[in-house]
C-alpha positions in Angstrom: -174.5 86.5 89.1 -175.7 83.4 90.9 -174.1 83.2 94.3 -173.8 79.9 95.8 -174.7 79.5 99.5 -177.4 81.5 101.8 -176.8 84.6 99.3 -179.5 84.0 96.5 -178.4 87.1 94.1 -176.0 89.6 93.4 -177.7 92.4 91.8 -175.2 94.8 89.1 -177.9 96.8 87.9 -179.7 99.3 89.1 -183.2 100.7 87.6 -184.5 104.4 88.3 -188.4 104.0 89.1 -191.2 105.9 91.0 -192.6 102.5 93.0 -196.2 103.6 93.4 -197.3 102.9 96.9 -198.5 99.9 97.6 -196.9 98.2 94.8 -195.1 94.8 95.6 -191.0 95.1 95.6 -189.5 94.6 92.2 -187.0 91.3 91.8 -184.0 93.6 91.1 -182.8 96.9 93.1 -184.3 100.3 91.9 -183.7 104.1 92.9 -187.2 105.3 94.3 -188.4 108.9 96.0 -190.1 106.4 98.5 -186.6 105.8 99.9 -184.7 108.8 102.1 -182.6 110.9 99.7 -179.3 109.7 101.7 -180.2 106.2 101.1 -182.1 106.2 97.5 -182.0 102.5 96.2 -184.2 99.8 97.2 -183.0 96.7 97.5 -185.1 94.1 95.5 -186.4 90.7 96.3 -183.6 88.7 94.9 -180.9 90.2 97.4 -180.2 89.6 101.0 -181.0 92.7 102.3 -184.8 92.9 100.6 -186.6 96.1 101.3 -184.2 98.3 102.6 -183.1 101.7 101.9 -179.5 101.5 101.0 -176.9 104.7 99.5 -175.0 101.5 97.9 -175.8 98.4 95.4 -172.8 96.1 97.1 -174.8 97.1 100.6 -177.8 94.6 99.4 -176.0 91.7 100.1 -175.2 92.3 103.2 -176.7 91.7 106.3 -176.2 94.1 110.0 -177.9 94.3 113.0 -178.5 97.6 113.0 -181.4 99.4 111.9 -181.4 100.7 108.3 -183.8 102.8 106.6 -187.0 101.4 105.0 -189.3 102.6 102.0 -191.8 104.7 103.9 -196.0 104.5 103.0 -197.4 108.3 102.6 -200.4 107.0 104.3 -201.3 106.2 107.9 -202.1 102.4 108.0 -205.1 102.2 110.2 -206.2 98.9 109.7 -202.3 97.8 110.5 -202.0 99.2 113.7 -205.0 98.1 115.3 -203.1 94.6 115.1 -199.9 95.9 115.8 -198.3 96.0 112.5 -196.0 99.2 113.6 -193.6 100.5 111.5 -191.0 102.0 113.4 -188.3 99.0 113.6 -189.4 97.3 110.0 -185.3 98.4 109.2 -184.2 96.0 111.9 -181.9 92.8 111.0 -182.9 89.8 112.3 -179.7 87.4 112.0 -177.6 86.8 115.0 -174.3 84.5 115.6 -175.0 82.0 118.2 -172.4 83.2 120.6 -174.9 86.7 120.6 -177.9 85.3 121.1 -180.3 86.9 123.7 -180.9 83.4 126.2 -183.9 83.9 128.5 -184.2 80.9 130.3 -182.3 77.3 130.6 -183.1 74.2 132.9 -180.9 71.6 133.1 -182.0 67.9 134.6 -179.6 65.5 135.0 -182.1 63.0 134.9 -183.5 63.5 131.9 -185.3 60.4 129.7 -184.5 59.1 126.2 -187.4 59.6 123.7 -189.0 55.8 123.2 -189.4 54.2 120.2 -192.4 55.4 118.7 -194.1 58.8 119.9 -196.5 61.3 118.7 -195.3 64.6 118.5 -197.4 67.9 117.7 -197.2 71.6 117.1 -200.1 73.9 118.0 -200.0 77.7 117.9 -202.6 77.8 120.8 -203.3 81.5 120.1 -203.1 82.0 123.6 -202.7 86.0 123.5 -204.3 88.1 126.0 -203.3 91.6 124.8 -207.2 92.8 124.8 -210.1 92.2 127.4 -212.0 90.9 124.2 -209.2 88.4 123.5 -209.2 87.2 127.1 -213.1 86.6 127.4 -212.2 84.6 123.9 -209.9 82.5 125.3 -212.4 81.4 128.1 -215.0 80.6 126.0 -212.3 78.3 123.5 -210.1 76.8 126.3 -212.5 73.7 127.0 -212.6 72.9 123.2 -208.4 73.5 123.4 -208.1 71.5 125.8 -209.7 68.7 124.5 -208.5 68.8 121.1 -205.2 68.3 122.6 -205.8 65.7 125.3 -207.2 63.7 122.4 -204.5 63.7 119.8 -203.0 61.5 122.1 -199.4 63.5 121.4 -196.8 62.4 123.7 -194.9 65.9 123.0 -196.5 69.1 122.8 -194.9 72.5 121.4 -197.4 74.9 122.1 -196.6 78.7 120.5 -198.2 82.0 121.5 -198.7 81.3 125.0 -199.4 84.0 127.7 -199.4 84.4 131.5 -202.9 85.1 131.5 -203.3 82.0 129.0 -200.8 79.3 131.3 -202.9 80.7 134.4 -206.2 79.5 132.4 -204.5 76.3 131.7 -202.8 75.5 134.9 -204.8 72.1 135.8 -204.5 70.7 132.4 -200.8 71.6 132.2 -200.5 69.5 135.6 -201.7 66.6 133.2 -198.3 65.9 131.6 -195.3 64.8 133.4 -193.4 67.3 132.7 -194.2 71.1 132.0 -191.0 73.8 130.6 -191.5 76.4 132.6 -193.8 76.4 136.4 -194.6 78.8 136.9 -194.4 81.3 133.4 -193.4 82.9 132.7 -190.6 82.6 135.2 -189.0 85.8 134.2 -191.0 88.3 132.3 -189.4 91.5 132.9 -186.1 90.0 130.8 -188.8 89.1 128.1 -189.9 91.6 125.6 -192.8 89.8 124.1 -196.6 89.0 125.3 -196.8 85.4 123.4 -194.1 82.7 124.0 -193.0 79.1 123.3 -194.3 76.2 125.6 -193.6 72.0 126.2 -195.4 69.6 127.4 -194.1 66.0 127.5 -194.6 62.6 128.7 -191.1 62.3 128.5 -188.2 64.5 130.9 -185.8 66.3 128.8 -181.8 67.0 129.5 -182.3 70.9 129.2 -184.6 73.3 127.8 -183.4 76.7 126.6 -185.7 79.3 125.4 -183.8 82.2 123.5 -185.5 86.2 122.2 -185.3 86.5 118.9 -185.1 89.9 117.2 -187.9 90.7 115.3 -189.6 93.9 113.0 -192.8 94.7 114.9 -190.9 95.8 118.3 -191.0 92.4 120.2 -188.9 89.4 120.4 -189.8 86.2 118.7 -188.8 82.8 120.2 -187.0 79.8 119.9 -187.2 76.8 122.5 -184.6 74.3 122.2 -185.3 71.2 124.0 -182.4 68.3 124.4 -183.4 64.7 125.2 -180.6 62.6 125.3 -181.5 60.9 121.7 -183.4 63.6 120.1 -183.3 67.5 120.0 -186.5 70.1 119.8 -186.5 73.2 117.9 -189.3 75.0 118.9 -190.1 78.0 117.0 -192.6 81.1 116.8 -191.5 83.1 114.1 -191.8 86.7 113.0 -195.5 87.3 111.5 -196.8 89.3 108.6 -197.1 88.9 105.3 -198.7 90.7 102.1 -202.1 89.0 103.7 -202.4 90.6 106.8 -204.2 93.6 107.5 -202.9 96.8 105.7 -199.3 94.9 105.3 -199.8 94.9 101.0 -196.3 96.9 101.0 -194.3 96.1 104.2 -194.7 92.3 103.6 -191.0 92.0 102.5 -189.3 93.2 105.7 -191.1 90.3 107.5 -190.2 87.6 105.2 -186.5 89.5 105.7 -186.7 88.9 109.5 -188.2 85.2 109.0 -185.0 84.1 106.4 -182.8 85.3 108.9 -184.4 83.7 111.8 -183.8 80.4 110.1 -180.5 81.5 109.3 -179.7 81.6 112.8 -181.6 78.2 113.6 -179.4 76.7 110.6 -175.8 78.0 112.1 -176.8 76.6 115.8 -177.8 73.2 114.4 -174.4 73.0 112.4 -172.4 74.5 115.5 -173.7 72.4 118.5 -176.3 69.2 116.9 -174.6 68.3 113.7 -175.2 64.1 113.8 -178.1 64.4 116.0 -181.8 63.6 115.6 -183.9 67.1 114.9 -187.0 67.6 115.1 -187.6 71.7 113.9 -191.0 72.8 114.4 -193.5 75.5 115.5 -195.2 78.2 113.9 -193.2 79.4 110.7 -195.6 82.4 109.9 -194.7 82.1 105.7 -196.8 79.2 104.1 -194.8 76.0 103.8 -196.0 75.0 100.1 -195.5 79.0 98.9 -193.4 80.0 95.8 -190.6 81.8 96.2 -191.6 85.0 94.8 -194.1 85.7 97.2 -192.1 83.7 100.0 -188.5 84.9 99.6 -188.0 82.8 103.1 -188.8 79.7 101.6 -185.0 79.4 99.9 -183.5 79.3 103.3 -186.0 76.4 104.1 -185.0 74.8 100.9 -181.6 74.8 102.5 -182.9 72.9 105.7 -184.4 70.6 103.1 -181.1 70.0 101.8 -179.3 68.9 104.4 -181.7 66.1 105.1 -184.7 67.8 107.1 -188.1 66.1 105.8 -191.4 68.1 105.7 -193.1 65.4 108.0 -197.1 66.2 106.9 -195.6 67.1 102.9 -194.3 64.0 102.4 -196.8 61.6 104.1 -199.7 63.3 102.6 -198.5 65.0 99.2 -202.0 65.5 98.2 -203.4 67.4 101.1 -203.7 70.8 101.1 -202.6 70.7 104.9 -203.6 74.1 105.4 -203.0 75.3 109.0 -204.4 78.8 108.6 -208.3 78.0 106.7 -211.1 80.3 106.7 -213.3 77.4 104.7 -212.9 75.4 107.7 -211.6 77.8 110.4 -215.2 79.9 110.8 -213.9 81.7 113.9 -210.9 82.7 111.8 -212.6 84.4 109.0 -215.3 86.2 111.4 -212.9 88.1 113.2 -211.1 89.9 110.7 -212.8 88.9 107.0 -209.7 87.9 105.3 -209.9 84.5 103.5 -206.4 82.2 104.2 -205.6 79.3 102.5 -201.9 79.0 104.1 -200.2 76.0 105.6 -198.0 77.7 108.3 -197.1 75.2 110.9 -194.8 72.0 110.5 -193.0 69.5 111.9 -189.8 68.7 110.0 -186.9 66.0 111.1 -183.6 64.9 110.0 -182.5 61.4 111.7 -181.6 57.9 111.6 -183.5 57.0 115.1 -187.4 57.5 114.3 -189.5 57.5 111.0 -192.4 59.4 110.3 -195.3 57.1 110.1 -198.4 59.4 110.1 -199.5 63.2 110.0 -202.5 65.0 110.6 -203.9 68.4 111.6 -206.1 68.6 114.6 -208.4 71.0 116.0 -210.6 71.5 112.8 -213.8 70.9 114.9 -216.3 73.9 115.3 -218.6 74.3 118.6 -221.6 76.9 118.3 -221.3 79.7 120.5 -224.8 80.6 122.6 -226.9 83.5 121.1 -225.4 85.8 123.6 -221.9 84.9 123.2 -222.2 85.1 119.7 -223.9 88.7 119.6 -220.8 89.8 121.6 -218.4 87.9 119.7 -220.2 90.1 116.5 -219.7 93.0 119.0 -216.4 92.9 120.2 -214.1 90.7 118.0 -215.6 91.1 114.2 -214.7 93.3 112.0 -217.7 93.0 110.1 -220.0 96.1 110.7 -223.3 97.0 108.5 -223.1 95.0 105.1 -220.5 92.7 105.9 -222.5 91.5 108.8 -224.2 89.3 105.9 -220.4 87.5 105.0 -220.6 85.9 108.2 -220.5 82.3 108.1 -222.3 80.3 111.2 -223.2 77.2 112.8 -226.6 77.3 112.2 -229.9 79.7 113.1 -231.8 79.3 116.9 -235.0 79.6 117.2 -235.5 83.9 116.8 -233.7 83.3 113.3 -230.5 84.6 114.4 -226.9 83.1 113.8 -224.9 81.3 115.8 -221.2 82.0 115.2 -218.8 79.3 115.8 -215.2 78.9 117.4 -212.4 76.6 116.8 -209.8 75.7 119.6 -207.6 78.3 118.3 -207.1 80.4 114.7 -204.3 77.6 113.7 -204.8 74.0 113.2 -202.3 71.9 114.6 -199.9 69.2 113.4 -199.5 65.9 114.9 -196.6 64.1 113.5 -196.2 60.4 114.7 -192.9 58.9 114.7 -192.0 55.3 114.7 -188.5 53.8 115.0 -186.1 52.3 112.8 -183.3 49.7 113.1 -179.6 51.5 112.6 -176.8 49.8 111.0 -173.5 51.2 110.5 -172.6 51.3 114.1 -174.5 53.9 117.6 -176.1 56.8 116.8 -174.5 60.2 118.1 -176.5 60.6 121.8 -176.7 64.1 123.4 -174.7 64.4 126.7 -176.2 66.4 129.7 -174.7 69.7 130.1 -173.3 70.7 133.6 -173.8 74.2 134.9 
């Protein structure tokens, strides 16, 4: 039965299977020995609760908070770990009420500036993360190229995802650049935080207030959500859950991240029709689940549908139907598909808006440039970043040779491409557009 709404499908039967490991999760809910004997079916792709272990068919349409019991792998995943696909809270519900969401930080300005007329807007996941010595010295070595590629898309806005302490501290004089900077100095309170990569903004332009929230996530962090009010447009800034079947060792547990991800949007959705309903939105960021997927391998993707439906516009999609648009791009991404040998071909990051006040006039990605590293720098990035040891030393793709015959590996500003988005305006008939009052403390 068909089930109209966020609930995509009621599931009345229930097949007895042995799932071998590794195989992807079935459409409809089976009984497998991979699930604890207390809780023995599975809930399929088609429900709302998708990968858990449940004792109940009706319990797959439901969604909790609390943890619930997963399909468990009878392997150790190696490969997963090292990049801190754990498995410990992949039972976890992601969907919160707004009244229960976790709020880290809020600034209010009672001074805050309208948006003009026409802007340019981007998202950039900066890969700013700093959990490894390795990732630091990285970061160094890519931060001029960063820099630059963002200084020269000429954006107006920035929201920046995956930013650090150790990566704001590298950034500090650029970030004095802009006229306006979310949080100086971040994080501002980490200890409340339980993540190493958040949200940032930069703008020419003073918001009204900016709110960051913790998201619940699978992995044992928080993801994040910045919300940013101007007093004629509203920011959603977003850096969703990660993983998918395409990340390293994650063939089987890809389903409890698309889980989290739905839910996350969920959340974003209920907010919007709560507190901005009438407003001009701009929701963008780092989605993690590949914008032009199929449903099958993107379950998420029918809670964006519902974004869709309710007016938002997929800013890059429909300027540039064509494109490929792919943020995440190991053909032109070099740096990307050194590190961890994995080809992607995803388009991840977006900027979508629903209005009446601006028009999307153009869309591009930035920060597809590649600079060579030195022969040293690129024997250490071989060293300490790769993954490719003995034979797959050969797969590497480079720059070009120097002058001893060896290769120069390349990096890219980050391991995403950005998307710059510029907006134009548009004449409004029918009366004002709903503006966005300051909020007093």
């Amino acid at each position: 039965m068909v089930v109209k709404g966020y609930f995509i499908l009621y599931i009345i039967d229930i097949y007895i299977c042995n799932i071998e490991e590794g195989m992807d999760i079935p459409m409809n809910s089976v009984e497998t020995d991979l699930c604890p004997p207390e809780a023995p079916i599975l809930c399929g792709k088609g429900t709302a609760a998708r990968g858990i272990c449940v004792s109940d068919i009706g319990q797959c349409e439901r969604r909790t908070r609390n943890a619930r019991p997963v399909a468990r792998r009878r392997s150790v995943n190696a490969m997963g770990a090292k990049y801190g696909y754990i498995e410990d809270f992949l039972g976890r519900g992601c969907y919160f009420p707004t009244a229960e969401l976790k709020m880290d930080y809020e600034a209010i300005y009672m001074d805050g500036q309208a948006v003009p007329s026409g802007f340019g807007f981007l998202t950039y996941n900066m890969w700013g993360l700093s959990v490894r010595p390795e990732l630091e010295k990285l970061f160094r070595l890519r931060r001029p190229l960063l820099e630059r590629t963002i200084r020269d898309s000429g954006a107006d806005i920035v929201c920046l995802q995956e930013m650090s302490h150790f990566a704001y501290t590298e950034l500090t004089d650029f970030i004095k650049e802009y006229a306006f900077a979310s949080e100086v100095p971040f994080p501002s309170n980490k200890a409340e935080r339980n993540r190493n990569a958040e949200v940032y903004f930069l703008s020419k332009y003073k918001p009204s207030r900016v709110a960051i929230y913790g998201l619940r996530g699978v992995l044992g962090y928080e993801n994040s959500l910045m919300i940013i009010e101007f007093p004629n447009l509203v920011v959603f800034n977003l850096y969703s859950q990660a993983g998918s079947k395409y990340s390293p060792g994650q063939e089987s547990k890809w389903i409890h991240y698309s889980r989290c991800r739905y839910d996350i949007l969920k959340t974003i959705y209920d907010i919007i029709v709560e507190q901005y309903t009438g407003l001009d939105i701009i929701l963008c960021g780092d989605f993690n689940f590949n914008l032009d997927g199929a449903v099958a391998d993107w379950p998420e993707i029918e809670m964006l549908n519902i974004f869709k439906g309710t007016g938002f516009v997929d800013t890059y999609r429909s300027l540039k139907p064509a494109d490929p648009g792919f943020t995440e791009d190991t053909d032109l991404n070099l740096m990307r598909f050194n590190q961890k040998l994995i080809e992607k071909h995803f388009r991840y990051d977006g900027v979508f808006y629903r209005g009446t006040g601006f028009k999307p006039a153009d869309s591009k990605l930035i920060g597809t440039e590649l600079q060579c590293l030195s022969a040293e720098d690129s024997a250490w990035f071989l060293d300490y970043v790769s993954e490719a040891k003995g034979p797959q030393i050969a797969s590497l793709r480079g720059c070009q040779e120097d002058d001893a015959g060896g290769l120069l590996l390349p990096i890219n500003a980050s391991d995403h491409f950005g998307v710059l988005t510029t907006f134009g305006s548009v004449s409004v008939s029918g009366g004002k557009r709903r503006t966005l009052k300051v909020r007093r403390r």
